[in-house]
Backbone bond lengths (Angstrom), bond angles and torsions (degrees), N, CA, C in turn:
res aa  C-N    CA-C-N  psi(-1)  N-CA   C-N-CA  omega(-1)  CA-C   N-CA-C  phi
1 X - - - 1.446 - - 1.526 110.67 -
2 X 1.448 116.16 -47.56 1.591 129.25 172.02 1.047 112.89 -53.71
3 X 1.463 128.41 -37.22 1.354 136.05 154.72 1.462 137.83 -66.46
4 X 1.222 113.89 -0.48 1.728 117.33 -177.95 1.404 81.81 -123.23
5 X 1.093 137.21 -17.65 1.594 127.31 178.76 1.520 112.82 -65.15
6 X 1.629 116.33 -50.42 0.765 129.73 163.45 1.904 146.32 -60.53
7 X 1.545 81.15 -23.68 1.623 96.42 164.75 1.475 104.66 -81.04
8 X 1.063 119.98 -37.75 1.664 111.37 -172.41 1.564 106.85 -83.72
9 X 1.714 107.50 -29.12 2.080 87.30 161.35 1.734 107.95 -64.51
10 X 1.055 126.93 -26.14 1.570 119.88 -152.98 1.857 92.49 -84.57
11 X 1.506 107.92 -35.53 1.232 106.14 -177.21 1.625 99.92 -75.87
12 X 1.346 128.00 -38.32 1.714 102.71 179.19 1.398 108.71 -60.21
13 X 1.207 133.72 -40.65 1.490 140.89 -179.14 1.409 111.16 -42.45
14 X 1.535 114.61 -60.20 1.456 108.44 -173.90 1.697 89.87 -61.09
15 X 1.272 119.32 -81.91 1.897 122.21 179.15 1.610 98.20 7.42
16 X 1.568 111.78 -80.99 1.111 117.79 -148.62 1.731 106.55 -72.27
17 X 1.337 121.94 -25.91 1.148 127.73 163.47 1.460 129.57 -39.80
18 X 1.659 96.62 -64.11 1.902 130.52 -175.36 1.959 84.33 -59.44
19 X 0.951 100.03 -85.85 1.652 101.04 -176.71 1.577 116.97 -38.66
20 X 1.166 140.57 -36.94 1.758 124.15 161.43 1.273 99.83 -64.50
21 X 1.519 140.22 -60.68 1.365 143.55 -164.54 2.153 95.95 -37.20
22 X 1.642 88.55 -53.75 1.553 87.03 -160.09 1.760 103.65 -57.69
23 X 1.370 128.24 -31.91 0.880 146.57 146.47 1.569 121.33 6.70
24 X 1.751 98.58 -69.00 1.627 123.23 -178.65 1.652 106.01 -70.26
25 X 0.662 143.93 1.59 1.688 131.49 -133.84 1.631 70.51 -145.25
26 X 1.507 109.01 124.88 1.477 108.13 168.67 1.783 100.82 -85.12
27 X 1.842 91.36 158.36 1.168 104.17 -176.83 1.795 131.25 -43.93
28 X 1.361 96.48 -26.39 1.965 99.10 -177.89 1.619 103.41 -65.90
29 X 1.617 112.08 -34.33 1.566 104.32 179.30 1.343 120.55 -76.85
30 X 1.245 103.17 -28.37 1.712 108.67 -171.30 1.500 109.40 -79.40
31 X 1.510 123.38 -29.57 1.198 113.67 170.37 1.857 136.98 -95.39
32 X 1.665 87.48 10.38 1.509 113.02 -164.44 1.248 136.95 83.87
33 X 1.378 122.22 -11.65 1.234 123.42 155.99 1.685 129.65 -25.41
34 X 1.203 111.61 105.79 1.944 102.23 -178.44 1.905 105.73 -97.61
35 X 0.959 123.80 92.32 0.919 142.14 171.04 1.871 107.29 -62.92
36 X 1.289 106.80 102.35 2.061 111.03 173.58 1.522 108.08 -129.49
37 X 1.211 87.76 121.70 1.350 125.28 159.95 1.477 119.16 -13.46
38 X 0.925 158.05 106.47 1.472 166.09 -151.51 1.517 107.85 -130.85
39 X 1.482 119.84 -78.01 1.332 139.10 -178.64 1.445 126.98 -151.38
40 X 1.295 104.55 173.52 1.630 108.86 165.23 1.332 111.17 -147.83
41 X 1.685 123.42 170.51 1.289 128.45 -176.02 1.941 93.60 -162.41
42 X 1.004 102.15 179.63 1.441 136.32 -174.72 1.632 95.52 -26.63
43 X 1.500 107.68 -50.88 1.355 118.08 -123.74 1.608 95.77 -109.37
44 X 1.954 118.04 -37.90 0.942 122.12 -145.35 1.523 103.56 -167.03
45 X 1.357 111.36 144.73 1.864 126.45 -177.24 1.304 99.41 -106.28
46 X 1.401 131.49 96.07 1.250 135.86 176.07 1.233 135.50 -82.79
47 X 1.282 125.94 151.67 1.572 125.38 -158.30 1.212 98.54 -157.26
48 X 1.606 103.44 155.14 1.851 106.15 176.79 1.702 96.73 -141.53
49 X 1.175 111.17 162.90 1.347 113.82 -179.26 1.450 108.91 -119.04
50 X 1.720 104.99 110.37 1.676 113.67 -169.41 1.883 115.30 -47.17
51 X 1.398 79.93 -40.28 1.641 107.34 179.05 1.236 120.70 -22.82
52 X 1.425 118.87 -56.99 1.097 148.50 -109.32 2.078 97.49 -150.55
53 X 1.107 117.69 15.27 1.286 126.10 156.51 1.223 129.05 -70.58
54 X 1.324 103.68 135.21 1.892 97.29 -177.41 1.373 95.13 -131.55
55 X 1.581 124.39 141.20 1.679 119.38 152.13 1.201 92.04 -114.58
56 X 1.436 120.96 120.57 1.445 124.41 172.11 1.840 103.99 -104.46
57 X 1.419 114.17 11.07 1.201 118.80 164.51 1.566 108.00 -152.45
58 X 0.902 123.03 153.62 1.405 132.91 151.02 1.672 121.92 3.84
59 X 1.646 94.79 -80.94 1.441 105.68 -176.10 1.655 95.30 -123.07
60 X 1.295 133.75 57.05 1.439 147.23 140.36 1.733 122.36 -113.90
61 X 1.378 123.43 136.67 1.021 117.15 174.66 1.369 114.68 -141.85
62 X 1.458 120.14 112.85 1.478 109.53 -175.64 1.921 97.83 -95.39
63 X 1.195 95.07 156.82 1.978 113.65 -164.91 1.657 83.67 -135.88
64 X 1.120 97.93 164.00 1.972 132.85 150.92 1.200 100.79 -117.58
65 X 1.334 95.96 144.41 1.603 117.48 -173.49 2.082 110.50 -140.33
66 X 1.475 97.11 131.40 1.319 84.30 -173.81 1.348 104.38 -124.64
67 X 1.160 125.58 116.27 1.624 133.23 -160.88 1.176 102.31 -108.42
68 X 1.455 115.95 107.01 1.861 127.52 170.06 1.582 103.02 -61.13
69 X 1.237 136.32 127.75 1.157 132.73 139.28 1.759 129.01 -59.14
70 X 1.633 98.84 118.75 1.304 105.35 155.60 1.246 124.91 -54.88
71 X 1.809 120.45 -175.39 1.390 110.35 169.66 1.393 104.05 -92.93
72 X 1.393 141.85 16.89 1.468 151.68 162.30 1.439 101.24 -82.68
73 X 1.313 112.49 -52.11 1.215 121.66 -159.82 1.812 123.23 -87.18
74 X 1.706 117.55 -21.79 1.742 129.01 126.60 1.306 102.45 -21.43
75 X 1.668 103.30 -87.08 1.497 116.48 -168.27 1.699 124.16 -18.42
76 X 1.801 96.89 -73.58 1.563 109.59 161.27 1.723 120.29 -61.21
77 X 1.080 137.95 -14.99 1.488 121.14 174.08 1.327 98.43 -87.41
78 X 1.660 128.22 -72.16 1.507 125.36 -175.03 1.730 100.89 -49.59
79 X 1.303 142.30 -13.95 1.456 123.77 154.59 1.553 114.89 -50.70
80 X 1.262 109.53 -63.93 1.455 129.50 179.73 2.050 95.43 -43.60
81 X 1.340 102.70 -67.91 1.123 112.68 -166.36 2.244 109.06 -25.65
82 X 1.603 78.55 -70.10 1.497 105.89 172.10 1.539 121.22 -31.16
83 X 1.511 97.13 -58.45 1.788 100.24 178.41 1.718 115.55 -66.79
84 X 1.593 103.34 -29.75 1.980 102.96 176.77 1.908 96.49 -72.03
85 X 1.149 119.11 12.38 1.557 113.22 -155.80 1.524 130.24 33.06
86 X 1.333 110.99 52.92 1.393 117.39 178.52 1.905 107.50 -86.14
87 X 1.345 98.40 112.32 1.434 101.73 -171.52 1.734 121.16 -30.01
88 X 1.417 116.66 154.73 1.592 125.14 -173.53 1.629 112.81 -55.19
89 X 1.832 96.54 -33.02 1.340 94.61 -170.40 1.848 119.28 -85.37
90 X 1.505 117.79 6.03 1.136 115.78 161.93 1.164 114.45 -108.36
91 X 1.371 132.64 -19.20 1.641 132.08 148.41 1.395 130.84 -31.08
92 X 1.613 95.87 -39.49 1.465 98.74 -173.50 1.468 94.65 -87.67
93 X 0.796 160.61 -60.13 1.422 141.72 -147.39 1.427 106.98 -93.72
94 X 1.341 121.41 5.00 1.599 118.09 150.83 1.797 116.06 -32.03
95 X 1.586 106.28 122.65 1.619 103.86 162.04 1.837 113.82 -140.03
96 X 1.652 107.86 -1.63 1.483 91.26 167.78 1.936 79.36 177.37
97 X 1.820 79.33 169.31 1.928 94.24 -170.43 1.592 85.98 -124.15
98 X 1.151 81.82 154.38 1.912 98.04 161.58 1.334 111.64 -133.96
99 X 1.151 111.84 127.41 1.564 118.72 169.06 1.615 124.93 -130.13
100 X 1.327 103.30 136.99 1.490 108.79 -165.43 1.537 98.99 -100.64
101 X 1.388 104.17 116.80 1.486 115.76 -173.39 1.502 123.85 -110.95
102 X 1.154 137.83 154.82 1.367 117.27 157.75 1.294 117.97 -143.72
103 X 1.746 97.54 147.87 1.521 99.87 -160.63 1.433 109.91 -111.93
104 X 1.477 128.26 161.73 1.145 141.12 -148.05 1.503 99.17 -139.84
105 X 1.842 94.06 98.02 1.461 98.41 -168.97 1.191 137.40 -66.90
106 X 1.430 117.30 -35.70 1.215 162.88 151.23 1.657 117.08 -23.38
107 X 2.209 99.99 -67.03 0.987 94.87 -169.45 1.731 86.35 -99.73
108 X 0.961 158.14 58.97 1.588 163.05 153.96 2.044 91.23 50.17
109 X 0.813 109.01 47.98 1.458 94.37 172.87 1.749 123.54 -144.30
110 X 1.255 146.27 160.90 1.226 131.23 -177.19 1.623 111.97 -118.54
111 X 1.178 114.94 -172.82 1.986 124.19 -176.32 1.368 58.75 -146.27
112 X 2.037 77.87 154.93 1.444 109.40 158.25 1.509 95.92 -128.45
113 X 1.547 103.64 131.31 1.341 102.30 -144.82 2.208 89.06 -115.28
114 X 1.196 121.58 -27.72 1.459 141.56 159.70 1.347 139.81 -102.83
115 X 0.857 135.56 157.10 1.464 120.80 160.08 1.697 115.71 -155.28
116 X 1.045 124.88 111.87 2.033 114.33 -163.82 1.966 80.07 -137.58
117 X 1.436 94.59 161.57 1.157 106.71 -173.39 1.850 117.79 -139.52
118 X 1.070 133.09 126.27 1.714 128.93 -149.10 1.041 90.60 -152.07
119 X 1.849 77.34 147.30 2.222 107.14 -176.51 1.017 91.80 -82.07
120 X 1.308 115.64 -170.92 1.338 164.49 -163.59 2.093 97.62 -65.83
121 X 0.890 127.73 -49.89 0.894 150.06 179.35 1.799 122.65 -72.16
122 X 1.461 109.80 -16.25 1.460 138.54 167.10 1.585 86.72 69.47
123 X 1.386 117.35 68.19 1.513 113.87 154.44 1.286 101.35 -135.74
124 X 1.085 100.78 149.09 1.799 112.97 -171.66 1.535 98.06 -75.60
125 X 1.391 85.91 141.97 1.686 97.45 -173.59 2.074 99.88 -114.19
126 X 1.149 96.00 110.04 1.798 122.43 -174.61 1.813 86.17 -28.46
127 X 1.400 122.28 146.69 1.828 121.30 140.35 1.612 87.09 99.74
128 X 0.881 146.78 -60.23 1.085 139.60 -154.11 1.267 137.26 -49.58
129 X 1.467 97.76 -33.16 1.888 110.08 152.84 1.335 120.64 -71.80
130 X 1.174 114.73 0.40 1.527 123.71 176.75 1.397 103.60 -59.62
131 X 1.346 114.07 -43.86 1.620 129.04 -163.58 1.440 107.91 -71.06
132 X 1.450 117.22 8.73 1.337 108.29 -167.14 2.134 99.60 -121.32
133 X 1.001 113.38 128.53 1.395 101.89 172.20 1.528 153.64 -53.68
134 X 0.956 158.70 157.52 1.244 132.98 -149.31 1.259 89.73 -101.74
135 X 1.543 140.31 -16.31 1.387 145.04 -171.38 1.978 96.83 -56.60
136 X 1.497 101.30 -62.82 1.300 118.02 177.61 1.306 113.18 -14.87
137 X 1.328 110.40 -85.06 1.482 137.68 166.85 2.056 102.83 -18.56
138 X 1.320 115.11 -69.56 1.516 105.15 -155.60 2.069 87.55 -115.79
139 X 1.158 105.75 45.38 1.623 102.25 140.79 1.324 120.80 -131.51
140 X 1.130 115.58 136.09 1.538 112.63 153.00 1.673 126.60 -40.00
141 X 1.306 124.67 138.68 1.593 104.40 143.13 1.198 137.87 -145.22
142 X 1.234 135.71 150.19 1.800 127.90 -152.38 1.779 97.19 -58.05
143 X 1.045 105.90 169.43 1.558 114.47 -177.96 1.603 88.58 -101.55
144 X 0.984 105.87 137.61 1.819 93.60 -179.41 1.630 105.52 -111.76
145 X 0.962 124.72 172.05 1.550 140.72 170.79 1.434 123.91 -44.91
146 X 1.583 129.34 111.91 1.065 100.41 -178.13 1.717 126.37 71.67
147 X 1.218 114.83 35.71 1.329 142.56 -162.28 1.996 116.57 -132.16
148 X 1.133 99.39 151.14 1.349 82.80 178.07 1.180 120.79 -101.91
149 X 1.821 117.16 22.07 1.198 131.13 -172.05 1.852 87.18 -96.66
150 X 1.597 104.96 -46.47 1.354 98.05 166.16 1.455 141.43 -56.33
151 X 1.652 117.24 -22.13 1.031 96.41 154.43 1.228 129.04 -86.95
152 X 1.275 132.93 -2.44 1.359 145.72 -177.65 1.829 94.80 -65.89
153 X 1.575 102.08 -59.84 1.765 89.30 172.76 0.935 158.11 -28.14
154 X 1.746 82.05 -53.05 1.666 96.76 -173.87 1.690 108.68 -90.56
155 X 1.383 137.84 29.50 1.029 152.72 -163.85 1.614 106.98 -140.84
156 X 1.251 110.84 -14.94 1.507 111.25 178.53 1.710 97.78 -130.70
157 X 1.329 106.77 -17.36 1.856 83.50 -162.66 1.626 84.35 -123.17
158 X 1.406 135.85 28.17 1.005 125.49 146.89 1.958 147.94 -47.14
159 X 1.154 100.34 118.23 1.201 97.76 177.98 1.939 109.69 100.25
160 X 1.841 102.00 -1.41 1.239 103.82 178.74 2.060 87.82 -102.57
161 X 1.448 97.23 155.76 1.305 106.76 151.81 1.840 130.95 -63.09
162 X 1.332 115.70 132.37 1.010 121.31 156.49 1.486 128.73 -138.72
163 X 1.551 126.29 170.00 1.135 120.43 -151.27 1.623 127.89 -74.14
């Protein structure tokens, strides 16, 4: 009896252990997400998840993209945030957007096909795509030069022709 008492404290121990550990480990590792490095700019430390590639055509490729905010780059989203009037208290705990895009190899240009926005904690914070226009959503736009849409290209639409 002294002995099964004790296996089941030793077994809550590991339990309660394994579960804070999982705790430490932000969410992209714990759920498998491989998040690589692509680019950066002013605004944002960019990442795409290989995983998570689709060619649902030929010369189309939709990606996820997970863009760390700088402290330039806070600044400019909770601006945005502010003008869609998405309340102070989900502004502030803004720390990066992900958007699922797809690019058009062919014609050099991308859709932004998502847009969700997450704290510190990698949980999506409600409103935050609000801040983004609906124009966004149903235009195309050229990948321009020296862009970090460009390096996103040439890492996915390599080895295809474009114009």
């Amino acid at each position: 009896m002294i002995r099964v008492r004790m296996a089941n404290q030793k077994s809550k121990y590991f339990w309660l252990a394994f579960s804070s550990m999982l705790l430490l480990f932000p969410a992209a590792l714990t759920w498998g997400t491989d998040w690589q490095f692509y680019s950066a700019n002013e605004h944002y430390l960019c990442l795409y998840d290989p995983g998570r590639v689709i060619r649902p055509e030929p010369e189309v490729v939709q990606v996820w993209t997970n863009w760390i905010a700088t402290k330039e780059g806070k600044k400019y989203r909770t601006q945005e945030m502010a003008r869609a009037k998405v309340p102070k208290s989900v502004l502030e705990r803004y720390e990066s957007t992900r958007v699922r895009m797809a690019i058009q190899c062919a014609e050099r240009t991308y859709q932004v096909l998502s847009v969700s926005d997450y704290d510190e904690q990698q949980r999506e914070i409600g409103n935050g795509s609000r801040a983004c226009c609906l124009e966004e959503f149903l235009t195309s736009h050229p990948i321009a030069k020296n862009s970090s849409e460009e390096d996103l290209y040439k890492i996915l639409c390599s080895g295809q022709k474009s114009p």
